[in-house]
Phi, psi and omega in degrees: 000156201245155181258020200198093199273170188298295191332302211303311176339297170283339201242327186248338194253329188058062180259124157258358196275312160282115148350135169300322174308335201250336150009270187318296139345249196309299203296333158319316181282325193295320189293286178310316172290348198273358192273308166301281188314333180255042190042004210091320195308012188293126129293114174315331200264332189217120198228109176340146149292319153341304164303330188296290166327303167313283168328310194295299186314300194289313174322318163299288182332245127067252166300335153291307202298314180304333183302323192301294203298303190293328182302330180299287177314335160248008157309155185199171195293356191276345180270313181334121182255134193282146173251358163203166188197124192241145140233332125008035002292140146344116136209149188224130174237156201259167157248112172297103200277338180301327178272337184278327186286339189270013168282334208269325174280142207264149184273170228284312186312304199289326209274303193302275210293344169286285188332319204278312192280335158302324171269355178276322187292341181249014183197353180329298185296003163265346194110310203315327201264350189328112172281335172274218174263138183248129162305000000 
């Protein structure tokens, strides 16, 4: 179950980074971590704006780092931006955008934890993240 649909998405969090289309997609995954990181402890039947928010913030994370990984993977030479050029024999050198982009994706530990710090930051003051038992 997704904790969050596009309207909101858009009408309330005011998000521009994702497609509707794609939508769909991240908030289902963004929803299961947010599910995770509070234990479960979501009523389903009433879903926080605090949850919402959350859910929307790691979908963006989320849909940006894949957005990063596929930019690598479809470059080809026709996007290559030159970074010099003599001509006089010909030589053109290129700027590699691969190394700058790949600083950016985060690796799977670094990822869990930008995920962590999102929820701490949108639901600390609910409870939701509280690890012990409550009486």
């Amino acid at each position: 179950m997704s904790y969050v649909d596009y309207g909101y998405y858009v009408s309330f969090f005011f998000g521009t980074l994702i497609p509707e289309k794609e939508f769909c997609k991240k908030a289902l995954e963004a929803s299961s971590k947010v599910k995770y990181n509070t234990f479960g402890r979501i009523d389903e039947n009433e879903i926080p704006s605090e949850v919402k928010n959350a859910t929307c913030s790691i979908a963006e994370l989320l849909y940006d780092q894949e957005r990063l990984k596929n930019s690598i993977t479809n470059q080809n030479a026709d996007n290559k931006q030159i970074a010099s050029e003599t001509l006089g024999p010909r030589s053109i050198t290129y700027l590699n955008n691969n190394s700058e982009i790949s600083k950016q994706i985060l690796n799977d530990s670094d990822l869990n934890k930008k995920i962590r710090n999102i929820c701490h930051e949108f639901l600390d003051d609910t409870g939701l993240m509280f690890r012990g038992i409550y009486e």
